[in-house]
C-alpha positions in Angstrom: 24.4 -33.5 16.3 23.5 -31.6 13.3 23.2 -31.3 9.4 22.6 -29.3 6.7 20.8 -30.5 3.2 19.4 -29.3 0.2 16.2 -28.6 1.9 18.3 -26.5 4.7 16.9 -29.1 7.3 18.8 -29.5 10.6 19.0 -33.0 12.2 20.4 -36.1 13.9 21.2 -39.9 12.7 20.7 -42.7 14.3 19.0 -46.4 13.7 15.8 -45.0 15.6 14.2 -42.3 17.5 12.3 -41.9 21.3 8.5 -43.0 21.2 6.2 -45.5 20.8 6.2 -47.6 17.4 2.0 -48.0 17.6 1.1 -45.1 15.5 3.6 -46.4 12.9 0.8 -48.5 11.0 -0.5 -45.0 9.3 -0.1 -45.2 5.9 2.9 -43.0 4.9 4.7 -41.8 1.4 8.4 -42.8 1.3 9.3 -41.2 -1.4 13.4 -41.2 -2.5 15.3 -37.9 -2.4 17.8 -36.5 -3.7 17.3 -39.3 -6.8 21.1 -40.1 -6.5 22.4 -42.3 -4.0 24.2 -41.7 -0.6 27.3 -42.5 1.2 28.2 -42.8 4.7 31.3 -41.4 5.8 32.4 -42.4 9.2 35.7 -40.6 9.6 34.9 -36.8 8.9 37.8 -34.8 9.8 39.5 -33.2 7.3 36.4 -33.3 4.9 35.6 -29.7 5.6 36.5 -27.6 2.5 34.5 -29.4 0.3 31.4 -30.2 2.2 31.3 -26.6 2.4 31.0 -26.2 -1.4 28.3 -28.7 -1.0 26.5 -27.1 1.7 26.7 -23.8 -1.0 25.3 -25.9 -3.3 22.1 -27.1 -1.8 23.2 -30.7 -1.9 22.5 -33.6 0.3 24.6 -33.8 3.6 24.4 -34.2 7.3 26.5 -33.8 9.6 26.6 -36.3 12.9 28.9 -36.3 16.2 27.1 -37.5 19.1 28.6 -38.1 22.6 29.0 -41.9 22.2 30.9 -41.3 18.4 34.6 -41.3 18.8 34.9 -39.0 15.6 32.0 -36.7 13.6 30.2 -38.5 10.5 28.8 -37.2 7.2 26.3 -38.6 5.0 26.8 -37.0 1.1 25.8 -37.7 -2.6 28.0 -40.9 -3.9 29.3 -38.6 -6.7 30.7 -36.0 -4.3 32.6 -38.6 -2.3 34.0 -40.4 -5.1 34.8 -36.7 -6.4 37.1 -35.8 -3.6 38.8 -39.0 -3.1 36.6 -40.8 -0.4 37.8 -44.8 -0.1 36.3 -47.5 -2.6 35.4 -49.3 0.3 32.8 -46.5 1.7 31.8 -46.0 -1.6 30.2 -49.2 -2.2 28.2 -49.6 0.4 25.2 -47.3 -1.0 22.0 -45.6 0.4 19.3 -44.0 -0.4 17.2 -41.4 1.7 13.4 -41.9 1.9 11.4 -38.5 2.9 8.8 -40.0 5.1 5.5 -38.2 4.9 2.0 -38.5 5.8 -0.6 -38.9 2.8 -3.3 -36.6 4.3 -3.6 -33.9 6.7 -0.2 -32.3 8.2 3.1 -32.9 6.9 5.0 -33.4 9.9 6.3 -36.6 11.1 5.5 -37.4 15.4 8.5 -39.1 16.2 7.0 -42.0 17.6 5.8 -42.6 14.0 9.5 -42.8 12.4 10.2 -45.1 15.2 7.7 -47.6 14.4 8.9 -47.9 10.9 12.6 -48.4 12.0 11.3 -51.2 14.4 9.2 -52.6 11.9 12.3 -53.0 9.6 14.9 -53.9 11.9 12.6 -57.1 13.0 13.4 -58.1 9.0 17.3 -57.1 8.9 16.7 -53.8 7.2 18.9 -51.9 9.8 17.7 -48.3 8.6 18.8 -44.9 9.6 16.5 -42.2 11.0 17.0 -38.6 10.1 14.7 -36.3 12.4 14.8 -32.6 11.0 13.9 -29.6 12.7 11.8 -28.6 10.0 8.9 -30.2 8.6 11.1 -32.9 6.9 12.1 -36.6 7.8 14.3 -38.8 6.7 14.7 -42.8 6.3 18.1 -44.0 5.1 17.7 -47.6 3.8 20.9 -49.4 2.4 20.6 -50.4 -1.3 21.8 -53.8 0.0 18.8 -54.5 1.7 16.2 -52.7 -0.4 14.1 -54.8 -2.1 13.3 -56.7 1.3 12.6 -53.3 2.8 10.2 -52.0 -0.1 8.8 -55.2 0.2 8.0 -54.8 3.9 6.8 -51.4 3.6 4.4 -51.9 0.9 3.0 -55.1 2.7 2.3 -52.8 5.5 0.3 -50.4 3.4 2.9 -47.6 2.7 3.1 -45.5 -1.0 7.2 -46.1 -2.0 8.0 -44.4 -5.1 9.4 -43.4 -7.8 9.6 -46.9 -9.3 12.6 -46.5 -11.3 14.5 -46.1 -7.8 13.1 -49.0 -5.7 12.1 -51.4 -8.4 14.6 -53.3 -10.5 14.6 -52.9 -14.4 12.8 -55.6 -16.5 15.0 -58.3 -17.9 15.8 -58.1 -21.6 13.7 -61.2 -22.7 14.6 -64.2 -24.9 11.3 -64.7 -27.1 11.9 -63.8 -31.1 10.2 -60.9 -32.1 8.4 -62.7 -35.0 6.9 -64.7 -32.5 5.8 -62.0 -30.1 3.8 -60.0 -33.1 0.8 -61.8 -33.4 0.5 -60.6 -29.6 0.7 -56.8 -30.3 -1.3 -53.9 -30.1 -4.3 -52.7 -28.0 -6.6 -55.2 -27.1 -10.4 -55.3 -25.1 -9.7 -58.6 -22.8 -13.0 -60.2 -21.7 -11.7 -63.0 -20.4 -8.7 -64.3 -18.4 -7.1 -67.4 -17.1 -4.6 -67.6 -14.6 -2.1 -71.1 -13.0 -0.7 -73.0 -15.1 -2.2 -74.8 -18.7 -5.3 -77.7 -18.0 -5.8 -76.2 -14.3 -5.8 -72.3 -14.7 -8.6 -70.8 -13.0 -10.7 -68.6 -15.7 -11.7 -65.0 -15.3 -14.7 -63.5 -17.0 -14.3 -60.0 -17.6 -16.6 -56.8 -18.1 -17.2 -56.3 -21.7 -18.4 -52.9 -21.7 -17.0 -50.2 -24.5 -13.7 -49.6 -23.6 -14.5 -45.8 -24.9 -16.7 -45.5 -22.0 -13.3 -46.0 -19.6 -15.1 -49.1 -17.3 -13.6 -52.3 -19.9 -10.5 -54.1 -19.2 -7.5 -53.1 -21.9 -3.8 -54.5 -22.3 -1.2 -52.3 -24.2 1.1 -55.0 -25.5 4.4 -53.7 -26.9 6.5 -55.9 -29.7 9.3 -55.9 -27.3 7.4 -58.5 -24.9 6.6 -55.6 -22.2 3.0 -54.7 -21.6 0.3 -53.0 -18.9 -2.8 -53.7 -18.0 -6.1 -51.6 -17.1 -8.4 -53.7 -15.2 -10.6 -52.0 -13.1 -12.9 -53.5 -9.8 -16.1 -54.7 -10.5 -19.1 -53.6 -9.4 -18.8 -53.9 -5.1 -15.3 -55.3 -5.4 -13.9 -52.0 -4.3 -10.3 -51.4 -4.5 -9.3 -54.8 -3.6 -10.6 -56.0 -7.1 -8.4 -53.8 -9.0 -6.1 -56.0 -11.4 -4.2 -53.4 -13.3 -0.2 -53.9 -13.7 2.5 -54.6 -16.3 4.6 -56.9 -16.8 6.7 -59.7 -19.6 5.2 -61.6 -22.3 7.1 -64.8 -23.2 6.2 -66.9 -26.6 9.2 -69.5 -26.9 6.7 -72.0 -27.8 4.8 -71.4 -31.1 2.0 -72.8 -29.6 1.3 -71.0 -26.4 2.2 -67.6 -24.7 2.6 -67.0 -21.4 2.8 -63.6 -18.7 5.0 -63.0 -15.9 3.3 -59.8 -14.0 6.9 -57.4 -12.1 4.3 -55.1 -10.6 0.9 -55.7 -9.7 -2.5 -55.2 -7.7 -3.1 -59.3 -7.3 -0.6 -62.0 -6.4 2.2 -62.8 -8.9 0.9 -65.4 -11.0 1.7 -66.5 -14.3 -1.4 -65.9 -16.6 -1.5 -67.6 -20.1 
């Protein structure tokens, strides 16, 4: 088996590789590349002219035939298949390729380690792909069916998956009038914070140092209901304490608002 990519990388498919799946609780980056999705091809033959071009190109493919495979597969950018007339059928079933590196130290992957993170998802129904390069580049193809529950897994496990816009879903356009959401806008110093829902919400006292000085708690809150948070550990909390995020603010009720965090440090909870 072999393939060819925009990183010139050489390398096999399959839903795992040879070793031992202990060393796979290392924290790893997953990061997604190329930024467009992927397609799997089954049927090959015939395909040849314009992988080519591809190839040329520095794009995304690989090319797999193995023993057990009655005919050679190719894995290539979504817009190149639906380009040179590849069935609708293949084309909606979409990809996308993780390069699986380590955060310290040296770059290359053990194999043992790309193993354990195929295992770990398979246990879930992820089903992923491994692509083990002869260079110092590995691959993890997820299936966009399936990705939130793998991202999910893999950040529960301690793993870095980024960029956001590619494994995160987009923020919902939200219902609150914008007359209503103004009185909430702007940059504010929060010193205190409560969090459940309204007569039973636990309340958090915050640090109410200068912000200049980098160590208070801020909110950004945007008139379109989005906002962020900076909210630094306290003092021997460490990294576990850190409460920074963004997420929706909702004010249907003249009366009361109310936050919805998407992406966050601490548990989802609605704050008000």
């Amino acid at each position: 088996a072999a393939a060819a990519g925009g990183g010139g990388a050489a390398a096999a498919v399959g839903g795992g590789v040879g070793g031992s799946a202990g060393a796979a609780q290392e924290p790893l980056i997953l990061e997604a590349e190329p930024p467009e999705d992927l397609v799997i091809i089954p049927n090959a033959p015939g395909c040849g002219a314009w992988i080519g071009q591809a190839i040329e190109k520095s794009q995304f493919v690989a090319v797999v035939r193995t023993p057990a495979a009655p005919t050679t597969s190719i894995i290539v950018q979504s817009s190149l298949a639906e380009q040179n007339g590849v069935p609708s059928e293949i084309c909606r079933r979409l990809w996308i390729a993780f390069r699986v590196r380590r955060k310290v130290g040296d770059t290359r992957l053990p194999l043992n380690v790309l193993q354990g993170l195929t295992e770990q998802l398979s246990q879930v129904g992820v089903e992923p792909r491994a692509l083990v390069p002869v260079d110092s580049r590995s691959y993890l193809l997820l299936s966009k069916e399936h990705l939130q529950a793998a991202v999910t897994v893999l950040i529960r496990s301690g793993h870095l998956v980024l960029p956001l816009w590619r494994v995160a879903p987009p923020p919902k356009a939200l219902s609150s009038a914008p007359e209503r959401l103004r009185p909430y806008t702007g940059v504010w110093h929060l010193t205190r914070c409560e969090r459940g829902p309204m007569g039973t919400a636990l309340v958090e006292e915050m640090d109410t140092s200068d912000p200049l000085l980098g160590i208070a708690s801020l909110r950004i809150q945007a008139s379109c209901g989005l906002y962020v948070e900076f909210r630094p550990p306290k003092v021997g909390t460490g990294d576990a304490g850190h409460a920074s995020g963004f997420g929706r603010l909702c004010a249907d009720d003249a009366s009361q608002a109310s936050r919805r965090h998407v992406v966050g440090f601490q548990p989802p909870c609605s704050t008000s």
